[in-house]
C-alpha positions in Angstrom: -40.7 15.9 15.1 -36.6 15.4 14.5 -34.6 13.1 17.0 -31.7 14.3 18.9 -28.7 12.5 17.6 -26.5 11.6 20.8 -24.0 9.1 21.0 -24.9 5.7 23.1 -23.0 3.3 20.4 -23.0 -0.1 21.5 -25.1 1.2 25.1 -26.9 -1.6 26.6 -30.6 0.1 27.8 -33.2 -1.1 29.7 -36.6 0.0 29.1 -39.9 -0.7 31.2 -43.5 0.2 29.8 -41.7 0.3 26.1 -44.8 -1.1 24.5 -46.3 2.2 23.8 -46.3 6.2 24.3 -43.3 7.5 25.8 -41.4 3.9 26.4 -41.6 3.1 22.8 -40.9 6.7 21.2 -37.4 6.0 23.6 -36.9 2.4 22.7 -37.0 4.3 18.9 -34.7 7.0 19.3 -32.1 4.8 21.6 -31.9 2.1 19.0 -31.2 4.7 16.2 -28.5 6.3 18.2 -26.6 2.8 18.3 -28.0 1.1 21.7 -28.7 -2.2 22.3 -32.2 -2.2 24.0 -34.0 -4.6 26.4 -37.7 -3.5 26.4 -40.3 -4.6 28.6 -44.4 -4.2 29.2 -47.0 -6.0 31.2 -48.3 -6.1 27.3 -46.1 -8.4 25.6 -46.9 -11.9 24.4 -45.9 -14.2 27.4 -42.2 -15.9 27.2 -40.2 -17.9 28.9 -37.1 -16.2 29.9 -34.6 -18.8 28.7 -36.5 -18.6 25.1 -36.0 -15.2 24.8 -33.7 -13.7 21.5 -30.9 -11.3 22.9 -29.5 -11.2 19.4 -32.9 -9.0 18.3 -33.1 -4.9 18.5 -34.8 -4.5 21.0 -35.0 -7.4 23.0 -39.0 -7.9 24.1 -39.6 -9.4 27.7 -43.1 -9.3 29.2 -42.3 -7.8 32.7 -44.8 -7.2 35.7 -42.9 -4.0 37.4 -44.8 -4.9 40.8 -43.1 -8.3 40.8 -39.8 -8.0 42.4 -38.9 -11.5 41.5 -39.1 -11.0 38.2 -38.0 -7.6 37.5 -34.3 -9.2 39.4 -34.7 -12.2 37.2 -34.8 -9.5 33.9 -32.2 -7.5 34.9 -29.8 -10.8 36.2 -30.8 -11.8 32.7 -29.7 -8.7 30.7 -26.1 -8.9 32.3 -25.8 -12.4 31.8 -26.5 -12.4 28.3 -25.0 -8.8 27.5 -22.0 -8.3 29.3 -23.6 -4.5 31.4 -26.0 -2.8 31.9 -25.5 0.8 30.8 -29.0 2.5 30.9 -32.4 2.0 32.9 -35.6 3.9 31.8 -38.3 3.6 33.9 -41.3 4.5 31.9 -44.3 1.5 33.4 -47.1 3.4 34.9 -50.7 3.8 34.9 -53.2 6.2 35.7 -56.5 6.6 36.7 -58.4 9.9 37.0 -60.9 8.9 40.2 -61.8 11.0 42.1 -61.1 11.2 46.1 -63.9 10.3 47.9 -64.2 7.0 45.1 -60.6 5.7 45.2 -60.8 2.4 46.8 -58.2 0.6 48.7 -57.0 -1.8 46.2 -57.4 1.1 43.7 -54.7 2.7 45.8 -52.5 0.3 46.4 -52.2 -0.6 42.7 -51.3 2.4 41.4 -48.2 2.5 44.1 -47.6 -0.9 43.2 -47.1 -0.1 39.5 -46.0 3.9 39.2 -43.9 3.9 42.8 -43.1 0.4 43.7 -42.3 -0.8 40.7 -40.0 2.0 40.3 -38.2 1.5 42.9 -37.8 -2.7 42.2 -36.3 -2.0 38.7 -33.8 1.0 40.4 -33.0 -1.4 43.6 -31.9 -4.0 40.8 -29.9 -2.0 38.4 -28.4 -0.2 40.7 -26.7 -3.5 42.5 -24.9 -4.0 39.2 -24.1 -0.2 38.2 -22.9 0.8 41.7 -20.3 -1.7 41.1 -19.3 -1.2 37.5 -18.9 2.4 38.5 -21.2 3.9 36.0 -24.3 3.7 34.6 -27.7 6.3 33.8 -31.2 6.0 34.7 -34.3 7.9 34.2 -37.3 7.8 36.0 -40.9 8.9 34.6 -42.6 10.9 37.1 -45.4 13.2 36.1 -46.1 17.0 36.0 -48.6 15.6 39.0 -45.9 14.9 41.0 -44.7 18.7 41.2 -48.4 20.2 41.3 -50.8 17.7 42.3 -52.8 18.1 38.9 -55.4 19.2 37.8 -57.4 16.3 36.4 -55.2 13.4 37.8 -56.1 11.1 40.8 -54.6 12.2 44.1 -53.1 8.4 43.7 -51.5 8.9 40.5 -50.0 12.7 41.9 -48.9 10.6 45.2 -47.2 7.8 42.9 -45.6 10.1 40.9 -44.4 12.7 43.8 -42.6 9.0 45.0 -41.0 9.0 42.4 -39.2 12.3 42.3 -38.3 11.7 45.9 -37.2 8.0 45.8 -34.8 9.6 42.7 -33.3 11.5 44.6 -32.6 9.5 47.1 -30.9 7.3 44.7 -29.0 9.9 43.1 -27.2 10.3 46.4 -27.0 7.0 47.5 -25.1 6.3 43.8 -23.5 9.7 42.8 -20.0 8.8 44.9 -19.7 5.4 42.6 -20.8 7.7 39.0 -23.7 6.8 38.5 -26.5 9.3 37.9 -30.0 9.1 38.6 -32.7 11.6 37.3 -36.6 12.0 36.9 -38.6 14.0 33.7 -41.9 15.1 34.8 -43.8 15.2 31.5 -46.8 17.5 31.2 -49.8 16.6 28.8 -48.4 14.5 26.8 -50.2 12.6 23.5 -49.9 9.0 24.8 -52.6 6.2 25.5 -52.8 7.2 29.1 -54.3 10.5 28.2 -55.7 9.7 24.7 -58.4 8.1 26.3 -59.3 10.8 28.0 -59.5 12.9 25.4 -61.6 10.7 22.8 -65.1 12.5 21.9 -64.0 14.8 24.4 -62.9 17.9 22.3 -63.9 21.2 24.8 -62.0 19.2 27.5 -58.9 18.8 25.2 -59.6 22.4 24.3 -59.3 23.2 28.0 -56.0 21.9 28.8 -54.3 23.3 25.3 -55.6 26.4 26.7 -53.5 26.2 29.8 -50.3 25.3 27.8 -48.3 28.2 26.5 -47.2 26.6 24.0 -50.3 25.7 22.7 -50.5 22.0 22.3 -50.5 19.0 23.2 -46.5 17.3 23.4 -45.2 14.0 21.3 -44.0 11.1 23.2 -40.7 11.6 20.9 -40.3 15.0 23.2 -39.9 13.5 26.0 -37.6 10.7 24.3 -35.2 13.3 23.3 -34.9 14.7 27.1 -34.7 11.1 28.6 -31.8 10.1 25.4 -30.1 13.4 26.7 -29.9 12.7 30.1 -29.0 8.6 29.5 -25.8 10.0 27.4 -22.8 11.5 28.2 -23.3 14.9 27.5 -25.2 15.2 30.3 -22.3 13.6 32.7 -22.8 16.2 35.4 -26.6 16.3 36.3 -27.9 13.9 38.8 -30.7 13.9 41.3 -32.7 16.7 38.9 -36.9 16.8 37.9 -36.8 18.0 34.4 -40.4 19.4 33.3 -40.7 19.0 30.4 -44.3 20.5 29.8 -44.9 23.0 27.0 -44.7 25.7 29.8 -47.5 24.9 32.8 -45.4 24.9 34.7 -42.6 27.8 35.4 -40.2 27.7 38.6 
């Protein structure tokens, strides 16, 4: 699968959950395009933040997205060090496919703290800096969930990611006056760790949902990258507040 060649020379991005899937696939494509990128997961070796390298592509911070605290001390960080902050990709999330009845409390509560909260914590701090540098792009991960409820996802995860596409807009609006655009992809069924698992020794059920994609297969994390490297660039200068699907076709307007 080919890369979309758009032009964020010298760009500094932020990117949370960029240890794997879709968050790395974009932390790819965004340093071959010419940015400068910060990326962060819950994954990544502990580090103090004074020890950490800016001078490397990317830059790796370990980062817990339901820790306010430290997602302001990151993003303080990046604009100390860098100069701006031109891009925020919010790609952290989990998911969990319980079903209703079995969700518990603090099962609940944890996915909003990660998908949702988290979310919002890494926009809240960007968006102190971009609204007054008058400019600036992020891009929220939502989920196909979000828009439909799903069909094999937990109504938490749906809930989390339905936040998100409203929380985004609500951002868009709040920042569109000062230029800066905010915008959620809703990915369908997509071939990251998240799902993976699911699908291991599982072959009718992956059967099953390839059967309900008109396309016929599964997506590439690199297929979403190209959608969330559109919308970060300047090409797409006029589109804020929008939910792209980006789903093979499940999902039609």
């Amino acid at each position: 699968m080919s890369t979309t060649q758009l032009n964020l020379n010298k760009k500094v991005v932020f990117i949370t959950g960029g240890g794997s899937g879709i968050g790395a696939a974009t932390t790819d494509i965004f340093i071959k395009n010419g940015a400068k990128v910060i990326s962060s997961d819950f994954s990544f070796p502990a580090v103090e933040l004074s020890d950490v390298d800016f001078n490397l592509n990317p830059v790796k911070i370990p980062l817990d997205v339901r820790r306010k605290e430290q997602v302001s001390k990151v993003v303080n960080m990046i604009i100390e060090k860098l100069g701006n902050l031109d891009v925020v990709v919010n790609s952290a999330g989990i998911f969990k496919e319980t079903s209703v009845f079995e969700i518990t409390e603090e099962e609940w509560d944890n996915m909003m703290a990660v998908n949702a909260k988290g979310t919002f914590f890494v926009c809240q701090a960007a968006l102190r800096y971009m609204i007054k540098q008058k400019k600036g792009s992020i891009v929220n991960i939502s989920s196909e969930s979000g828009l439909t409820g799903g069909s094999f996802s937990g109504a938490h995860y749906s809930a989390s990611k339905a936040a998100v596409i409203g929380m985004t807009k609500s951002l868009a609006k709040l920042s569109a006056p000062y230029g800066v655009r905010v915008n959620s992809i809703a990915p369908g069924s997509i071939s990251t760790p998240m799902i993976n698992h699911l699908l291991t020794d599982a072959e009718p059920f992956k059967n099953e949902i390839i059967d309900h994609i008109p396309l016929n297969r599964i997506g590439e994390p690199i297929e979403i990258a190209n959608v969330i490297n559109f919308l970060a660039s300047e090409e797409a200068s006029y589109i804020t507040g929008a939910c792209i699907s980006v789903n093979g076709g499940t999902l039609m307007p």
